[in-house]
C-alpha positions in Angstrom: -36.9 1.6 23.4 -38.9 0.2 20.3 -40.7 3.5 20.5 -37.4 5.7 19.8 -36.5 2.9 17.6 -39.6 3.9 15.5 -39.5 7.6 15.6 -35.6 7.1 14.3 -36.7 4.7 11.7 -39.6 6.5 10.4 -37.1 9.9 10.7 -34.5 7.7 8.7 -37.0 6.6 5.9 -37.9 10.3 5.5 -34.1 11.8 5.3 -33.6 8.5 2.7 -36.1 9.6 0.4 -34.2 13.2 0.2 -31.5 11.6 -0.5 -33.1 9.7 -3.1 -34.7 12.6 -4.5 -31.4 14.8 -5.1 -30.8 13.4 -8.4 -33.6 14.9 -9.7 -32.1 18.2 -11.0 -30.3 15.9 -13.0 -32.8 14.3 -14.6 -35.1 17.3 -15.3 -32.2 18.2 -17.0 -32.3 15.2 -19.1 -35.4 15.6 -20.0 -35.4 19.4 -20.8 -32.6 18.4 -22.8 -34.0 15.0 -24.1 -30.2 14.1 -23.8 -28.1 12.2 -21.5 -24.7 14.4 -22.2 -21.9 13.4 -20.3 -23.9 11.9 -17.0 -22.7 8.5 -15.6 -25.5 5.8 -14.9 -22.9 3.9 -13.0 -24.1 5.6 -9.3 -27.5 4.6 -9.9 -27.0 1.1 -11.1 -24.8 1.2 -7.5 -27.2 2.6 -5.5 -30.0 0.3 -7.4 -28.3 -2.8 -6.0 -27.4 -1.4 -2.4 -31.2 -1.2 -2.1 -31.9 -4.3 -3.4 -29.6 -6.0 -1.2 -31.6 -4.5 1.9 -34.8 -5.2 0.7 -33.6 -9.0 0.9 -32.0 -8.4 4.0 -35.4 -6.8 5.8 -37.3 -9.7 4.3 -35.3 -12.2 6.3 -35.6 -10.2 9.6 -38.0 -10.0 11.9 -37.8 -6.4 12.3 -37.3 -5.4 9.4 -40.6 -3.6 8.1 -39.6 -0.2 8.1 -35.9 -1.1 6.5 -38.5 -3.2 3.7 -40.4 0.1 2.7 -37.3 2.8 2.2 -35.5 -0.1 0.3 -38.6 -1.3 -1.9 -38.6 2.9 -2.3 -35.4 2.9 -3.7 -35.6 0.2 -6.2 -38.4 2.1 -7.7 -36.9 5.3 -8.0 -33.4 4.2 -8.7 -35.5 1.8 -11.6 -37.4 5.1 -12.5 -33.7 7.0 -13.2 -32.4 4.5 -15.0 -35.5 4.1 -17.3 -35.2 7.7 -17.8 -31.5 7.6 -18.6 -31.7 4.7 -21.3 -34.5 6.9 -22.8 -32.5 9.3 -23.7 -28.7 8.0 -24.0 -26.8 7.4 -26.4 -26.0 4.0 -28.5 -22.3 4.1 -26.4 -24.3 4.7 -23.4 -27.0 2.4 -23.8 -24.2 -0.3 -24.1 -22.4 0.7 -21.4 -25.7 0.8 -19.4 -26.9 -2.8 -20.6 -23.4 -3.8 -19.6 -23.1 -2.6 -16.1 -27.0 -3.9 -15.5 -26.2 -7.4 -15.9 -22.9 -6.9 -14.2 -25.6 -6.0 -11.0 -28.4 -8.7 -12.0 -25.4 -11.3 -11.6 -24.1 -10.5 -8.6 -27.8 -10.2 -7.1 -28.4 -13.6 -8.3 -25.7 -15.1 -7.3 -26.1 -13.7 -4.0 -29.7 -14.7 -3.8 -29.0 -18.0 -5.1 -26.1 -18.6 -3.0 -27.5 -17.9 0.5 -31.1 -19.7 -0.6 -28.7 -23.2 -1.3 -26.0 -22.6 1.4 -26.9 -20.6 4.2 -29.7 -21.5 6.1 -32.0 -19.4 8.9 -29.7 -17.0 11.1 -26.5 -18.1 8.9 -28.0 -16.5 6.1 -29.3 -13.2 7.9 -25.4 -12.9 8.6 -24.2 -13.2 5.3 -26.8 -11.4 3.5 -26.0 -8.6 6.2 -22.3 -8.8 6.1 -22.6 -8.1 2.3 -25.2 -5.4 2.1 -22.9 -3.4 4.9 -20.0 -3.5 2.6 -22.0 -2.6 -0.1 -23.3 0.4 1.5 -19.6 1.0 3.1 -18.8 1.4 -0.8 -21.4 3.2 -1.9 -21.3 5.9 1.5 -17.5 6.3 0.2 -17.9 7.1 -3.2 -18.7 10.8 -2.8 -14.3 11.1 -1.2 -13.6 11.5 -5.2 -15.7 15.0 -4.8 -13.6 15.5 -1.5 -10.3 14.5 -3.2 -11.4 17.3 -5.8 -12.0 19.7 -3.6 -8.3 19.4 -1.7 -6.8 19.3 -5.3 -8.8 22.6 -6.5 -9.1 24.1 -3.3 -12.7 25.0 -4.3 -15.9 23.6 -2.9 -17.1 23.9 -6.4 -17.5 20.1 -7.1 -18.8 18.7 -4.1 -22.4 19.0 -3.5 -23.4 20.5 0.0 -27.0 19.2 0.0 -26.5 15.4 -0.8 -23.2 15.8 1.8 -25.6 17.0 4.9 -28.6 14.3 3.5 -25.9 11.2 3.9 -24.6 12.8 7.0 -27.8 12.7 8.7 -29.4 9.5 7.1 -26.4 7.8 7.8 -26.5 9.4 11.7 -30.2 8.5 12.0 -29.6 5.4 10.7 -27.2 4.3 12.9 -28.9 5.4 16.1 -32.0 3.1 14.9 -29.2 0.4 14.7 -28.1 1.0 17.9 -31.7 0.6 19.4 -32.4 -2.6 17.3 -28.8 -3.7 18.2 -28.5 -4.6 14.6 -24.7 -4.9 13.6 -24.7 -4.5 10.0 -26.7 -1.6 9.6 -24.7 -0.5 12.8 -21.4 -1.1 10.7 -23.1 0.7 7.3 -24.6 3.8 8.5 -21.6 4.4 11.4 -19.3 4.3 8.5 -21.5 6.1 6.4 -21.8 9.1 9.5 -18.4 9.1 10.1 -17.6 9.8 5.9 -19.7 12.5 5.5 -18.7 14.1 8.5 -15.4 14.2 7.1 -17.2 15.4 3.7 -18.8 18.5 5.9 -15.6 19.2 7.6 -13.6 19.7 3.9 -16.4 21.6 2.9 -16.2 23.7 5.8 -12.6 24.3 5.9 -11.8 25.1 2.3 -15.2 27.2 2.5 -13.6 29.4 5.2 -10.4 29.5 3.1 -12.1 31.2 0.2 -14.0 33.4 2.4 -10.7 34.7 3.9 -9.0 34.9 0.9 -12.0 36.8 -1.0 -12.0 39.4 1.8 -8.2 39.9 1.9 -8.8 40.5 -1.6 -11.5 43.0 -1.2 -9.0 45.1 1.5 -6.5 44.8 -0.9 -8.1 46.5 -3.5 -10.0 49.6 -1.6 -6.9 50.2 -0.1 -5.8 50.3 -3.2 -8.4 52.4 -4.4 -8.2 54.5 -1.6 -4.3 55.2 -2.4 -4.9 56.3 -6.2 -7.6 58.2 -4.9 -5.4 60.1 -2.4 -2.5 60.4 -5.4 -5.4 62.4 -7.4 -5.5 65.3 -5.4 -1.8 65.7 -5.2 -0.6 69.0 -5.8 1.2 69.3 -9.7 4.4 70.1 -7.7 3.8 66.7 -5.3 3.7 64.7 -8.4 6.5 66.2 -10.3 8.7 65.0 -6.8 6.9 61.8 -7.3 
């Protein structure tokens, strides 16, 4: 059992770090650019306290090593993005950033300073787990505005495929480690989190299938009609006067 338990962990650390690593497009592209555009830190500030929030929650369990190292991992990369992004924002942007960041500092703090004062040994394991689950819950179901876009357009255009299948299978992998650790919160987290992006998939999957039927009763449509002006060319003059 604790064998599996590893094998799924380490497996889940690896998948996390792809999905920590799909913003980088993104931020080659800000630095090609040297220019922010129209990009929203707000997903990384989100992400950036999710992680911290399990780092503090590994810390206080026992068992917790391998969730210490992916989330100590995503503190620094998210802290790397969002270094990069106040590089090379704007003065509005900047503001907005500096805003949002102590928005996050102070309900880290709080939280941190809360359970130190008020919860005490197992008490505070629940707390600190009950709110790092919602946290992820929240974060796991902000990619649904991509799926609400796609239903709207009818075009898989805005939703990306590759970060849909990375949370798909983090979150599955990360739910079969909970399963085997018997660890609720991360059960609650990742089973939500498995469950959303399986809907995400099945969108993707459906509307993908729409387009590809609809592009290929297109494509009859037009040889055949191809094939009828081609026919009406080697009409007879008489056949196209009674036409």
């Amino acid at each position: 059992m604790k064998l599996a338990a590893l094998i799924l962990g380490i497996l889940g650390n690896a998948l996390s770090m792809l999905v920590f690593a799909s913003p980088m497009p993104t931020f080659w592209r800000i630095l090609r650019k040297r220019s922010t555009e129209s990009f929203s830190a707000f997903p990384y500030i989100c992400t950036l306290l999710s992680n911290m929030m399990w780092l503090y929650y590994g810390i206080l369990d026992s068992d917790g090593l391998l969730l210490i190292t992916i989330s100590a991992s995503g503190c620094a990369i998210e802290s790397l993005y969002l270094s990069i992004y106040m590089m090379y924002a704007s003065k509005q942007q900047r503001f907005t950033l500096a805003k949002q960041a102590v928005v996050m500092l102070s309900i880290y703090l709080t939280i941190l300073t809360f359970t130190l004062i008020f919860a005490r040994g197992g008490r505070r394991l629940q707390v600190v787990g009950l709110l790092s689950a919602f946290n992820s819950l929240c974060m796991y179901a902000s990619p649904l505005i991509a799926v609400k876009m796609v239903i709207t357009t009818r075009s898989v255009e805005y939703m990306p495929f590759l970060l849909s299948m990375s949370l798909f299978l983090c979150g599955g992998v990360w739910f079969g480690y909970a399963l085997l650790m018997k660890d609720l919160y991360l059960e609650i987290s990742n089973g939500s989190g498995f469950c959303l992006g399986f809907i995400q998939l099945v969108v993707y999957a459906f509307y993908v299938i729409i387009h590809s039927k609809c592009r290929a009763s297109a494509d009859k449509s037009h040889t055949a009609l191809a094939t009828r002006s081609c026919n009406d060319s080697h009409l007879n003059p008489q056949q196209l006067q009674i036409l």
